[in-house]
PDB file of the backbone (N, CA, C, O) and the ligand in Angstrom, with CONECT records:
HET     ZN  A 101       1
ATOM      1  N   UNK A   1       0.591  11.155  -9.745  1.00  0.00           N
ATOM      2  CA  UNK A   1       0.962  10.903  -8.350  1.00  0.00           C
ATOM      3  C   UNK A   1       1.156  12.220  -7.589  1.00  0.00           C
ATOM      4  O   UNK A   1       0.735  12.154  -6.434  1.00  0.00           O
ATOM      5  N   UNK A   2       1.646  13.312  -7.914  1.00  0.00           N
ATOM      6  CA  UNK A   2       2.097  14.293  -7.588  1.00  0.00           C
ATOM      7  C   UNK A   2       0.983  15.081  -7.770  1.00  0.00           C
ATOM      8  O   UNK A   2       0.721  16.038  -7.041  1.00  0.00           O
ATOM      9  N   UNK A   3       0.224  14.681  -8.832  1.00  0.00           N
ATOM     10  CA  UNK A   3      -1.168  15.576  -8.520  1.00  0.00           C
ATOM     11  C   UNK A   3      -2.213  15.309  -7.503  1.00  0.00           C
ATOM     12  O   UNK A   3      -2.924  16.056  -6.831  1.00  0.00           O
ATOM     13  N   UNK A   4      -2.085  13.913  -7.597  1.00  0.00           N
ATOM     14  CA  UNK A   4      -3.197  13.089  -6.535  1.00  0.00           C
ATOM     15  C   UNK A   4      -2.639  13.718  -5.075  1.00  0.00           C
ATOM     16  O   UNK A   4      -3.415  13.693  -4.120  1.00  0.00           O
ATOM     17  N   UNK A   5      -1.617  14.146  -4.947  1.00  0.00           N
ATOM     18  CA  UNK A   5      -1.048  14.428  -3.670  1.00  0.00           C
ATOM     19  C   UNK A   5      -1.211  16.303  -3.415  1.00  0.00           C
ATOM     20  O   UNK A   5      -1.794  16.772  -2.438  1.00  0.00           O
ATOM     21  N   UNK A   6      -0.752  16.907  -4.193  1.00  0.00           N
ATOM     22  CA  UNK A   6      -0.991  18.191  -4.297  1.00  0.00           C
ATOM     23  C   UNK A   6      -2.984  18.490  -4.193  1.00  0.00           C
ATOM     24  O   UNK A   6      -3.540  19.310  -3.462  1.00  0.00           O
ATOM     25  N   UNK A   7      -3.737  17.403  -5.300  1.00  0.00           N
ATOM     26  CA  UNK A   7      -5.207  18.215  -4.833  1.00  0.00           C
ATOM     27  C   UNK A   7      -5.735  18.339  -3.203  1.00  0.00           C
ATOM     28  O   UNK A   7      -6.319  19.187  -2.530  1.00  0.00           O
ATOM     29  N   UNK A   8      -5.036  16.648  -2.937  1.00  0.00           N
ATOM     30  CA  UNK A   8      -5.468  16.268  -1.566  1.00  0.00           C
ATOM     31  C   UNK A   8      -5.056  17.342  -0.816  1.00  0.00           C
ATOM     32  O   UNK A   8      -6.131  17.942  -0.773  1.00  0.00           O
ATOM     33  N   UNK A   9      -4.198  18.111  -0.118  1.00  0.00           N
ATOM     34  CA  UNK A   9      -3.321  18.794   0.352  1.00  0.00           C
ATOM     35  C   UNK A   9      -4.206  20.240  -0.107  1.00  0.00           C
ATOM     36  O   UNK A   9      -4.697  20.924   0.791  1.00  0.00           O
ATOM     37  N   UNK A  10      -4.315  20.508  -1.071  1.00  0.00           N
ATOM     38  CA  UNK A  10      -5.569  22.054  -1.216  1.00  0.00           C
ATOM     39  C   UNK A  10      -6.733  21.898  -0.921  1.00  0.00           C
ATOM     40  O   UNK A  10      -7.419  22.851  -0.554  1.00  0.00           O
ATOM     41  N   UNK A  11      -7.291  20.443  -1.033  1.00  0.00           N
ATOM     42  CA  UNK A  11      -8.746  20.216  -0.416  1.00  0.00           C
ATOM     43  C   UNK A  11      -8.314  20.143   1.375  1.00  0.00           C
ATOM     44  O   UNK A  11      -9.229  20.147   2.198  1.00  0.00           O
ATOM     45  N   UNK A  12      -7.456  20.106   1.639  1.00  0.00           N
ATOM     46  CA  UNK A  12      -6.921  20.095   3.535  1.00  0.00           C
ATOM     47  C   UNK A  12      -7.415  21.887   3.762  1.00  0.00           C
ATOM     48  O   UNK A  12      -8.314  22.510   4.326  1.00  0.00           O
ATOM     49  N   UNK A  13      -6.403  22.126   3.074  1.00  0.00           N
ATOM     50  CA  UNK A  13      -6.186  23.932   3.077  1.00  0.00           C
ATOM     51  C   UNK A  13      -7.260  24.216   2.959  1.00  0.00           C
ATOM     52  O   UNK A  13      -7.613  24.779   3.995  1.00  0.00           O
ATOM     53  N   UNK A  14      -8.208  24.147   2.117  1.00  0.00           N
ATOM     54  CA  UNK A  14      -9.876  24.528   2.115  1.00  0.00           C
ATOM     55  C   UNK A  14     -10.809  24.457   3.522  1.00  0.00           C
ATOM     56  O   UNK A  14     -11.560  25.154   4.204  1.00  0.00           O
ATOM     57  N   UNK A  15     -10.105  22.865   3.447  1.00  0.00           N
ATOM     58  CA  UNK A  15     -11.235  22.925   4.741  1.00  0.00           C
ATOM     59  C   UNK A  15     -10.767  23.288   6.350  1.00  0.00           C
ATOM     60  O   UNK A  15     -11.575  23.208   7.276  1.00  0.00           O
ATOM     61  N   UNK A  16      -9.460  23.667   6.525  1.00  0.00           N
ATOM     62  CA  UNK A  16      -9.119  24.787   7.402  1.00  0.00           C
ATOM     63  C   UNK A  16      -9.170  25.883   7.097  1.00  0.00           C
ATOM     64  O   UNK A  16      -9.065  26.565   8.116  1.00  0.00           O
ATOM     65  N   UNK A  17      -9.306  26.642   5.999  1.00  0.00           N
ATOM     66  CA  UNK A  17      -9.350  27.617   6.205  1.00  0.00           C
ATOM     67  C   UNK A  17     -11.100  28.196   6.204  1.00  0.00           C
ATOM     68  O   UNK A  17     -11.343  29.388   6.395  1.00  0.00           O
ATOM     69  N   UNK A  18     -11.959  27.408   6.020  1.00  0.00           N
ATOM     70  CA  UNK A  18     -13.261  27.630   6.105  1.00  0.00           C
ATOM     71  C   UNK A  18     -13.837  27.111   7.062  1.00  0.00           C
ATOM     72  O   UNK A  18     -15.068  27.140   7.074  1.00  0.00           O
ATOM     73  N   UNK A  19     -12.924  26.322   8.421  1.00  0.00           N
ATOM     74  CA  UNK A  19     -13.584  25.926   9.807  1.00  0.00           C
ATOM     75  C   UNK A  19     -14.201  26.597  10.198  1.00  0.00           C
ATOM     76  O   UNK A  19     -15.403  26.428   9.993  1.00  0.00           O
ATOM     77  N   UNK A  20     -13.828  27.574  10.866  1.00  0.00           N
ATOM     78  CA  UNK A  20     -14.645  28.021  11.563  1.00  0.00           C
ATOM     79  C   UNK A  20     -16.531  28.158  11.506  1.00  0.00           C
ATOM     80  O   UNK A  20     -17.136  27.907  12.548  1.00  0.00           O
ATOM     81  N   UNK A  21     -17.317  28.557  10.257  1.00  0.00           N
ATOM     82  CA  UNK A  21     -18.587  28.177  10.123  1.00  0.00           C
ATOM     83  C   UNK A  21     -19.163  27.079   9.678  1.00  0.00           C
ATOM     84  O   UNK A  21     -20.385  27.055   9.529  1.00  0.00           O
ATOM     85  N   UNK A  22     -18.177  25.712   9.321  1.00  0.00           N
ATOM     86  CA  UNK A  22     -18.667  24.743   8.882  1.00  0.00           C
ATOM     87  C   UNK A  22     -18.826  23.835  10.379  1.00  0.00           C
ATOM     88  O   UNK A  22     -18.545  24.004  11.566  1.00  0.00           O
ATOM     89  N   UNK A  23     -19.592  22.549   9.333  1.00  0.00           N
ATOM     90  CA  UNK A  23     -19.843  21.555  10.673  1.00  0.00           C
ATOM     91  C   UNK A  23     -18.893  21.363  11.301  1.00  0.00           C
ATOM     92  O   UNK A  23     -17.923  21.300  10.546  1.00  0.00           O
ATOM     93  N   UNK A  24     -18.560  21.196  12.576  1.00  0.00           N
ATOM     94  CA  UNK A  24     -17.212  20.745  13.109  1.00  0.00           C
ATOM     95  C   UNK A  24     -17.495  19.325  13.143  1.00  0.00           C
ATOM     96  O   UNK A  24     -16.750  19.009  12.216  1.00  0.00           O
ATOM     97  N   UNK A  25     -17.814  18.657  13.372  1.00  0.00           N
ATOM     98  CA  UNK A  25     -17.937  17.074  13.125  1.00  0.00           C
ATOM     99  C   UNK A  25     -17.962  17.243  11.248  1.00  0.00           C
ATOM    100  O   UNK A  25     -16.831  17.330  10.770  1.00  0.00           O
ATOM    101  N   UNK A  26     -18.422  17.262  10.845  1.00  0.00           N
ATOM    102  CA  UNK A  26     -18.313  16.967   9.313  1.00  0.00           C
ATOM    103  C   UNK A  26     -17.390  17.024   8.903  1.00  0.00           C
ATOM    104  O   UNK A  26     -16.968  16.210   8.082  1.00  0.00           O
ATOM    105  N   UNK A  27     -16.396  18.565   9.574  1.00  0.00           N
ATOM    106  CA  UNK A  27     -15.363  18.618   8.985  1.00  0.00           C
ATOM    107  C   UNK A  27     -14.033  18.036   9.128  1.00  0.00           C
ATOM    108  O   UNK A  27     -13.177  17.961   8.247  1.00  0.00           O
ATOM    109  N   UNK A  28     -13.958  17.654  10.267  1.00  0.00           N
ATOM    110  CA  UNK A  28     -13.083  16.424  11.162  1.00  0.00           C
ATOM    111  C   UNK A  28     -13.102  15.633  10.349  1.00  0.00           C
ATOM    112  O   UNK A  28     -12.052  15.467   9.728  1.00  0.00           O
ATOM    113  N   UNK A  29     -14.428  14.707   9.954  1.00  0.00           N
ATOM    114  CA  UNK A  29     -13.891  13.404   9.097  1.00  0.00           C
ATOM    115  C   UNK A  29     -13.483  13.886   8.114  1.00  0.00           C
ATOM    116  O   UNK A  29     -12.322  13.659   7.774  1.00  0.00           O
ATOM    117  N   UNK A  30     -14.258  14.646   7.408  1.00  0.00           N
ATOM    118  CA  UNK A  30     -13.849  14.782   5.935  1.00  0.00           C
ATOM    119  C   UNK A  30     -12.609  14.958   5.615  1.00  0.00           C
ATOM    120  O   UNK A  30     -12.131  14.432   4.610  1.00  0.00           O
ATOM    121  N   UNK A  31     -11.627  16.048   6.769  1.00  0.00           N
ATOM    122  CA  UNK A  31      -9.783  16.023   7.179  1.00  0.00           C
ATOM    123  C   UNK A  31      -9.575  15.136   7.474  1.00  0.00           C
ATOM    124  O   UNK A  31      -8.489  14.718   7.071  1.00  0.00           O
ATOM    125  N   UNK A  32     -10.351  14.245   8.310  1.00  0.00           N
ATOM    126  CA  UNK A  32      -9.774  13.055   8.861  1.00  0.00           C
ATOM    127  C   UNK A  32      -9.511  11.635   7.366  1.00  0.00           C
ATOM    128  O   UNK A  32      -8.645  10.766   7.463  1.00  0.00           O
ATOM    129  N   UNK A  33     -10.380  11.741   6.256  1.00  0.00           N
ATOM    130  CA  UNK A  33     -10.432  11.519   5.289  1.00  0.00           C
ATOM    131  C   UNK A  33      -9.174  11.526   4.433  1.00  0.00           C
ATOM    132  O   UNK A  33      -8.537  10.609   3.915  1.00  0.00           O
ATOM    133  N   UNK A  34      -9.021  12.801   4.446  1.00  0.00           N
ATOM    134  CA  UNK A  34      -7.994  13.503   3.395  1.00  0.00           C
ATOM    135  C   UNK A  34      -7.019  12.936   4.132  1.00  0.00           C
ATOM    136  O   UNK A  34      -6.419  12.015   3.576  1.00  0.00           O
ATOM    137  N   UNK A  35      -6.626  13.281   5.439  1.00  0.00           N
ATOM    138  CA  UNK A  35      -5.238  12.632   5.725  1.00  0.00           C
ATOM    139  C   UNK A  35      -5.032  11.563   5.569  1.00  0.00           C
ATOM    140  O   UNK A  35      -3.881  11.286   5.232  1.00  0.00           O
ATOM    141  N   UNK A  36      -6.030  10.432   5.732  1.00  0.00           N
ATOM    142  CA  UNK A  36      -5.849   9.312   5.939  1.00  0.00           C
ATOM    143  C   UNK A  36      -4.712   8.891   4.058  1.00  0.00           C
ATOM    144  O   UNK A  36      -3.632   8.325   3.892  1.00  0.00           O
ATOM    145  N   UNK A  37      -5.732   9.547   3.036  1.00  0.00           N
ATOM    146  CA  UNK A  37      -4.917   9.476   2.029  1.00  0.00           C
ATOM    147  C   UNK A  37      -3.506  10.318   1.680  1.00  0.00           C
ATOM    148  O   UNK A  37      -2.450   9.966   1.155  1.00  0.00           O
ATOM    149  N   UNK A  38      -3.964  11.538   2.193  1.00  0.00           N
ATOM    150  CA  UNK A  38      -2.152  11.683   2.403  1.00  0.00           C
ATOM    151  C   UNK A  38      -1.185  10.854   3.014  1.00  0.00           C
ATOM    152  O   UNK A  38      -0.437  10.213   2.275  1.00  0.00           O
ATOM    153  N   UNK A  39      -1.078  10.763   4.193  1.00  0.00           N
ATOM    154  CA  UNK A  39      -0.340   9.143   4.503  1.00  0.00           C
ATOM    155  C   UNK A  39       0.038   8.376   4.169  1.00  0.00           C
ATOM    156  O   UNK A  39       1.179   7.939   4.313  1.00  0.00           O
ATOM    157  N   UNK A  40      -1.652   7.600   3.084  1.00  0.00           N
ATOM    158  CA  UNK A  40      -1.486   6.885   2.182  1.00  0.00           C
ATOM    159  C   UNK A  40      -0.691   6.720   0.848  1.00  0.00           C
ATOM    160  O   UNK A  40      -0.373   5.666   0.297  1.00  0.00           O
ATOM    161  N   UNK A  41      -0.350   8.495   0.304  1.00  0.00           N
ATOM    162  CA  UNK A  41       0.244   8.658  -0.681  1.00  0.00           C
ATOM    163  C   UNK A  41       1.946   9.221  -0.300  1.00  0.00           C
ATOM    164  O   UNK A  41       2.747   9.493  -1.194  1.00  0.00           O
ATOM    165  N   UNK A  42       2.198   9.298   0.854  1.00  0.00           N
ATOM    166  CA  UNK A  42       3.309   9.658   1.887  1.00  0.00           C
ATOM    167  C   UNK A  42       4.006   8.365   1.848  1.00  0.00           C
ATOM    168  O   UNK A  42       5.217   8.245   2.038  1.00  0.00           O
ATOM    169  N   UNK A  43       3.205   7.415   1.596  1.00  0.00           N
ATOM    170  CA  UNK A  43       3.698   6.075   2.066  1.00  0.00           C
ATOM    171  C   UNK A  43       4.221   5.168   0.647  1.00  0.00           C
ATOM    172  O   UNK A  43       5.190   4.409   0.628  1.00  0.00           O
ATOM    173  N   UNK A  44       3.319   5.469  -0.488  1.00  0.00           N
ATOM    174  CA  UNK A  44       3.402   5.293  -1.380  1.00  0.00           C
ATOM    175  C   UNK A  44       4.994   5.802  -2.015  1.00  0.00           C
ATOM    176  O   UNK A  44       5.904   5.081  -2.424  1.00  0.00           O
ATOM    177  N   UNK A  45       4.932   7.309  -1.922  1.00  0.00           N
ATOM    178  CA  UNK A  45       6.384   7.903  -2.189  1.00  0.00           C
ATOM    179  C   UNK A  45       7.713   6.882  -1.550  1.00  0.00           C
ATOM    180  O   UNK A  45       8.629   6.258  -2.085  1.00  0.00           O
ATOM    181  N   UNK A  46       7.311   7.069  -0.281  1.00  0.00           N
ATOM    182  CA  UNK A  46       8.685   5.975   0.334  1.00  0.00           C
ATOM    183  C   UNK A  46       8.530   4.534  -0.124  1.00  0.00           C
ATOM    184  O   UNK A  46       9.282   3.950   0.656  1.00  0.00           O
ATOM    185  N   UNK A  47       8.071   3.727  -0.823  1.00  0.00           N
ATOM    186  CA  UNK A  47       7.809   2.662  -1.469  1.00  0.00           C
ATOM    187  C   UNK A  47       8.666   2.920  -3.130  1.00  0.00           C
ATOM    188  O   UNK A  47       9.513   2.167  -3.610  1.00  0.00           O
ATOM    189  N   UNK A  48       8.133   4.184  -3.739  1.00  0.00           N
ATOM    190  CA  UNK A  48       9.197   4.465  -4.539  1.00  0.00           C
ATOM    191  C   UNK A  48      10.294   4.232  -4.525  1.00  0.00           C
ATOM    192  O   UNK A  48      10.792   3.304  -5.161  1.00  0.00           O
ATOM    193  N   UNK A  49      11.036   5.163  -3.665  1.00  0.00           N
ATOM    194  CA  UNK A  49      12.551   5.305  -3.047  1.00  0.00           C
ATOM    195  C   UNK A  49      12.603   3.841  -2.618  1.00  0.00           C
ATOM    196  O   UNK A  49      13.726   3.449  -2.937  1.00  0.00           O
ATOM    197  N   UNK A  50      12.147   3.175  -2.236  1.00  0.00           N
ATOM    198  CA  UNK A  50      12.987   2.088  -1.614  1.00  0.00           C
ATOM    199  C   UNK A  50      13.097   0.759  -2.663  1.00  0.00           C
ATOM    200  O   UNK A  50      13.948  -0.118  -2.808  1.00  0.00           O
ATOM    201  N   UNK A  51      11.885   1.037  -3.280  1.00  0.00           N
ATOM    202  CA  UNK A  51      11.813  -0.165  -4.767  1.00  0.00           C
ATOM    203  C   UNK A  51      11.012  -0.857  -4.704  1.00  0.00           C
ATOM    204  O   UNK A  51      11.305  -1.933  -5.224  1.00  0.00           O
ATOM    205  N   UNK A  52       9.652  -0.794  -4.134  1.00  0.00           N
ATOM    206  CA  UNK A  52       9.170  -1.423  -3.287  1.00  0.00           C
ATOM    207  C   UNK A  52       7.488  -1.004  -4.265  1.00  0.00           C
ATOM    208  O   UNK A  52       6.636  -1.826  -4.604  1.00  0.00           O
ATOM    209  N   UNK A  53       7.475   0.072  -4.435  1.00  0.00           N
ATOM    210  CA  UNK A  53       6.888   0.951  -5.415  1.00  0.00           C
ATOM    211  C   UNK A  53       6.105  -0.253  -6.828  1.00  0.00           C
ATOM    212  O   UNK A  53       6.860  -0.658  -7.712  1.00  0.00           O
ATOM    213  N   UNK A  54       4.976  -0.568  -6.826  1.00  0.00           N
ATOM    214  CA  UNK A  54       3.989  -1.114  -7.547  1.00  0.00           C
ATOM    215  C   UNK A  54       3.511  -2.261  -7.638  1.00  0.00           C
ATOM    216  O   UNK A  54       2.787  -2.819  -8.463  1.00  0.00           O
ATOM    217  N   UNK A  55       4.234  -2.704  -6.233  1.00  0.00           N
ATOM    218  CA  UNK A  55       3.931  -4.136  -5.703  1.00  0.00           C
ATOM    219  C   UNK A  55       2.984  -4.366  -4.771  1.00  0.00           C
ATOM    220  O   UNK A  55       2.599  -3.409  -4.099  1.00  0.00           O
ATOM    221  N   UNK A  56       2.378  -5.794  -4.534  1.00  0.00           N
ATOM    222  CA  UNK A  56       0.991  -5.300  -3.713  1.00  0.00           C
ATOM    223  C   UNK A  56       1.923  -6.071  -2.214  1.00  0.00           C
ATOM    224  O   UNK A  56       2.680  -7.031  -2.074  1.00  0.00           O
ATOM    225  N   UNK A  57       1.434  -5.187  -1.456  1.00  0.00           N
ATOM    226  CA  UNK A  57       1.613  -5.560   0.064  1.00  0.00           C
ATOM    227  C   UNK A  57       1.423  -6.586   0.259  1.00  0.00           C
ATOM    228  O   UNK A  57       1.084  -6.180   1.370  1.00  0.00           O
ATOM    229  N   UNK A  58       1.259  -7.786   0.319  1.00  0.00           N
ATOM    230  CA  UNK A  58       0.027  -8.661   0.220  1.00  0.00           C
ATOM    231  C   UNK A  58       0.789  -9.727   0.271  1.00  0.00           C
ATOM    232  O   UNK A  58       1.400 -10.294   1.177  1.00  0.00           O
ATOM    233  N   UNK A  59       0.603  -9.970  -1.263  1.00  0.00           N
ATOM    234  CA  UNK A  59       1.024 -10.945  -2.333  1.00  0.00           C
ATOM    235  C   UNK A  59       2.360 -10.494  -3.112  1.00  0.00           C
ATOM    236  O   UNK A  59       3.082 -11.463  -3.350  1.00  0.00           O
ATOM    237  N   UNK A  60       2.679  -9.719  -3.399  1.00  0.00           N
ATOM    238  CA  UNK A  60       4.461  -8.956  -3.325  1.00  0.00           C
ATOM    239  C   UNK A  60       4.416  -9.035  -5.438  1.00  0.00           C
ATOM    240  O   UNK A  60       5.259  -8.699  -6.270  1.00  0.00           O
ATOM    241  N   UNK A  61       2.834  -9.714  -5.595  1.00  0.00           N
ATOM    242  CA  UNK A  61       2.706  -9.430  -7.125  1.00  0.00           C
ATOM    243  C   UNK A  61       2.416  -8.320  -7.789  1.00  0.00           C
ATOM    244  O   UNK A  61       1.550  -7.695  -7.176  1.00  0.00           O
ATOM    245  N   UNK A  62       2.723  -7.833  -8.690  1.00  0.00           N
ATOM    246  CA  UNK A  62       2.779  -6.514  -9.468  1.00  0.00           C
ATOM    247  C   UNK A  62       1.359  -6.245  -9.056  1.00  0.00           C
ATOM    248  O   UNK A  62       0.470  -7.075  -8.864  1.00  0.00           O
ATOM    249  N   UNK A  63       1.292  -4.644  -8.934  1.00  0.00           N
ATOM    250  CA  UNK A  63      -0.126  -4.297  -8.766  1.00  0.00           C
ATOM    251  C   UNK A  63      -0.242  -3.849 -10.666  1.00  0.00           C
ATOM    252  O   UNK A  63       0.737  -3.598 -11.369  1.00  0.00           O
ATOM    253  N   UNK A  64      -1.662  -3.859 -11.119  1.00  0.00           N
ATOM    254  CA  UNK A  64      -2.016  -3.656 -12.438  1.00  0.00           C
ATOM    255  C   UNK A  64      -1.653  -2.107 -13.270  1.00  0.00           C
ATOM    256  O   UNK A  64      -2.253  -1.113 -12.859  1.00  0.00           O
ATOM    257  N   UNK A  65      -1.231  -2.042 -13.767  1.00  0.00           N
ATOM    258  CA  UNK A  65      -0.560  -0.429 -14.500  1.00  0.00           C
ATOM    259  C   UNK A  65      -2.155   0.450 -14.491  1.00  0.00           C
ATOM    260  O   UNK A  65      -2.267   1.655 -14.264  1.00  0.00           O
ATOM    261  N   UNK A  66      -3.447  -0.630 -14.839  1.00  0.00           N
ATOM    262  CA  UNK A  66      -4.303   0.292 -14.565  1.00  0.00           C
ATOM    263  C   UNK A  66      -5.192   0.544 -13.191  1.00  0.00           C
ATOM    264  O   UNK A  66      -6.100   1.282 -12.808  1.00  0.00           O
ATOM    265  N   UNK A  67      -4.638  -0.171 -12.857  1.00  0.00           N
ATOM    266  CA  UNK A  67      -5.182  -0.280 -10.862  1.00  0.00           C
ATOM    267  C   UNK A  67      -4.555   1.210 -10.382  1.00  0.00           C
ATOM    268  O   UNK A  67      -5.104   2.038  -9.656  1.00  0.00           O
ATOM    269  N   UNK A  68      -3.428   1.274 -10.923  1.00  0.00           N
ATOM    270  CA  UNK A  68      -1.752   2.389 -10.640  1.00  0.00           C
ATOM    271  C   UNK A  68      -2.863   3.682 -11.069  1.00  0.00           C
ATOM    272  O   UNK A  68      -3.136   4.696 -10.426  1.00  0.00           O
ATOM    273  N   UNK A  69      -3.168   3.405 -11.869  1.00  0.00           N
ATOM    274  CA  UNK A  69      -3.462   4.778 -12.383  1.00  0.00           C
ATOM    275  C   UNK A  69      -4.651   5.389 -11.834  1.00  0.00           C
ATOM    276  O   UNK A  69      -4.741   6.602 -11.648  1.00  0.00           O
ATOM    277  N   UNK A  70      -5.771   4.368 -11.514  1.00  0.00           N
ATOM    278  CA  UNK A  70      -6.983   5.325 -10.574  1.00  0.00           C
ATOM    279  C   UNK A  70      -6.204   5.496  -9.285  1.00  0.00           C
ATOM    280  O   UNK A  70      -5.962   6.640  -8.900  1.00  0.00           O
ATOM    281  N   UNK A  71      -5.802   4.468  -8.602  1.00  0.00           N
ATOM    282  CA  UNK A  71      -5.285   4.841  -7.222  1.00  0.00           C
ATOM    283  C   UNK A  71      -3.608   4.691  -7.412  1.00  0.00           C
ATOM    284  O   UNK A  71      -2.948   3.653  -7.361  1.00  0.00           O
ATOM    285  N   UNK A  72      -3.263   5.716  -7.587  1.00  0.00           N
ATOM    286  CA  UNK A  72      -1.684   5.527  -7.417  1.00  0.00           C
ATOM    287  C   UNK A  72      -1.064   5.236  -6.209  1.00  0.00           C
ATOM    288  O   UNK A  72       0.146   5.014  -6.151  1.00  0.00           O
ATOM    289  N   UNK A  73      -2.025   5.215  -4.932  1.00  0.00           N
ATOM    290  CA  UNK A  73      -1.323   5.229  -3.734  1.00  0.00           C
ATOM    291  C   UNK A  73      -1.646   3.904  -3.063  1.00  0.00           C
ATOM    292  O   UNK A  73      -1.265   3.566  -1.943  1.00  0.00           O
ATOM    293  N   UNK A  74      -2.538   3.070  -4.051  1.00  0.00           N
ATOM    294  CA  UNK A  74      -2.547   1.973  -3.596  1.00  0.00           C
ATOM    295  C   UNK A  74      -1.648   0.667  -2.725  1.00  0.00           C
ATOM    296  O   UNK A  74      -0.439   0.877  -2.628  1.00  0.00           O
ATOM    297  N   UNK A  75      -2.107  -0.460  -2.189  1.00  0.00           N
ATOM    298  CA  UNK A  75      -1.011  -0.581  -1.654  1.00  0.00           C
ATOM    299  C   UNK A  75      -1.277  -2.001  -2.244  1.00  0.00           C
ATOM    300  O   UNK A  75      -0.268  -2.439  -2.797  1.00  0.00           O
ATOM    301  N   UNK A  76      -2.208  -2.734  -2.280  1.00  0.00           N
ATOM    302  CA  UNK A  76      -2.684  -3.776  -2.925  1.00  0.00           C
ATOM    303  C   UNK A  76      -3.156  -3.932  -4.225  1.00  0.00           C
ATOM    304  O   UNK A  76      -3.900  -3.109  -4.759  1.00  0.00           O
ATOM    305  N   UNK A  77      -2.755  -4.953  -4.760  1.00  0.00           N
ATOM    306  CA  UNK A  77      -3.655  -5.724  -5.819  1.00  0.00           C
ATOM    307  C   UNK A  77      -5.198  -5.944  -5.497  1.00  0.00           C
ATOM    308  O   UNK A  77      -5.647  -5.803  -4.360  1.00  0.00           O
ATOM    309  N   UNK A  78      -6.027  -6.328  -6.681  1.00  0.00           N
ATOM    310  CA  UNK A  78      -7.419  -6.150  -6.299  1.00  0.00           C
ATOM    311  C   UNK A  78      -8.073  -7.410  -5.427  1.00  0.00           C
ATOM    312  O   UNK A  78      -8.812  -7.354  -4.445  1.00  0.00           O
ATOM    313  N   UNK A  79      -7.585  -8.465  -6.073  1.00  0.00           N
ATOM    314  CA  UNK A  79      -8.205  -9.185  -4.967  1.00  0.00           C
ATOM    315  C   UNK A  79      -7.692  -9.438  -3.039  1.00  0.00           C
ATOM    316  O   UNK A  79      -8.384 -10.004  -2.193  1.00  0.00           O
ATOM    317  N   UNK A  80      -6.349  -8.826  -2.836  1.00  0.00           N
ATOM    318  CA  UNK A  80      -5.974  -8.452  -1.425  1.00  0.00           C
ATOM    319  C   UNK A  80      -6.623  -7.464  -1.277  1.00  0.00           C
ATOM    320  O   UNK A  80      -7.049  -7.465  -0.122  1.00  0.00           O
ATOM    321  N   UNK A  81      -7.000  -6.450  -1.911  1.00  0.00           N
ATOM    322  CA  UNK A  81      -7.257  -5.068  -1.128  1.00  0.00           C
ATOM    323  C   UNK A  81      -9.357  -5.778  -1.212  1.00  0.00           C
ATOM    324  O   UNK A  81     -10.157  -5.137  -0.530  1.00  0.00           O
ATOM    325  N   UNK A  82      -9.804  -6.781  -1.897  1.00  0.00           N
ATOM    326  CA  UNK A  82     -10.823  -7.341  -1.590  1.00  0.00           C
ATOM    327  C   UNK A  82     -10.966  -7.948  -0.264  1.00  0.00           C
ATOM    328  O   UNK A  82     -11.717  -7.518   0.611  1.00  0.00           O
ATOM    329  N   UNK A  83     -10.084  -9.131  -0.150  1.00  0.00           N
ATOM    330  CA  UNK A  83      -9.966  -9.598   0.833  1.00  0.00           C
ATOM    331  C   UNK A  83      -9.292  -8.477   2.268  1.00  0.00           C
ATOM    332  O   UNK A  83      -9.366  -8.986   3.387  1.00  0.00           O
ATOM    333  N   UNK A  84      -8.920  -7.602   2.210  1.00  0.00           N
ATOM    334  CA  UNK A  84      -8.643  -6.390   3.244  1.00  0.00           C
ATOM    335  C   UNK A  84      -9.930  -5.770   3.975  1.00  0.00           C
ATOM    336  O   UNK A  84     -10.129  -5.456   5.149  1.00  0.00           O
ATOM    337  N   UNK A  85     -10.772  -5.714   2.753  1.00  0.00           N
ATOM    338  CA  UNK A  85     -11.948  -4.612   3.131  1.00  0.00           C
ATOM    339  C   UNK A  85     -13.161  -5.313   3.900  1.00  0.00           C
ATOM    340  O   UNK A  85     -14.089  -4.758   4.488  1.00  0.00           O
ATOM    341  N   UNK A  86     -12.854  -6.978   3.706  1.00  0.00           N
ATOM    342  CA  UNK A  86     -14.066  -7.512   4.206  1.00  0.00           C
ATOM    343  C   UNK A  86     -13.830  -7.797   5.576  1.00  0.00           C
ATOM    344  O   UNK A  86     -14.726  -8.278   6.270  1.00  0.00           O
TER     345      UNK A  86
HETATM  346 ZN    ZN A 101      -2.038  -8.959  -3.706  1.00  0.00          ZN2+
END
């Protein structure tokens, strides 16, 4: 969790500090990207603290220990975050 949050956060730093000759549209989303999951994992943390932490938004049912582990910042179970995306 703390790593997923720390790479995100050096891939930010990268791509400010190499603006200036890169695409400026490319590089917008691609930050615009990254933040979106910082947030995401910003949000996750306060879900910790409050207890709230591995439950799906959704359906309020346990999200899967291995769902947790590719996306720790998840906010859903798989079939809500299915039904989300469509
Ligand atoms: Zn759910």
């Amino acid at each position: 969790m703390e790593h997923a949050r720390n790479s995100r956060l050096a891939q930010l730093q990268a791509l400010s500090e190499t603006g200036q000759s890169a695409d400026d549209h490319l590089l917008s989303t691609q930050a615009g990207a990254i933040q979106r999951v910082l947030k995401e994992i910003d949000e996750a943390f306060a879900r910790v603290d409050d207890g709230s932490y591995g439950s799906c938004l959704s359906c309020a049912k346990p999200v899967p220990a291995e769902r947790l582990e590719i996306l720790p910042y998840t906010r859903y179970c798989v079939p809500c975050q299915g039904r989300a995306a469509v």
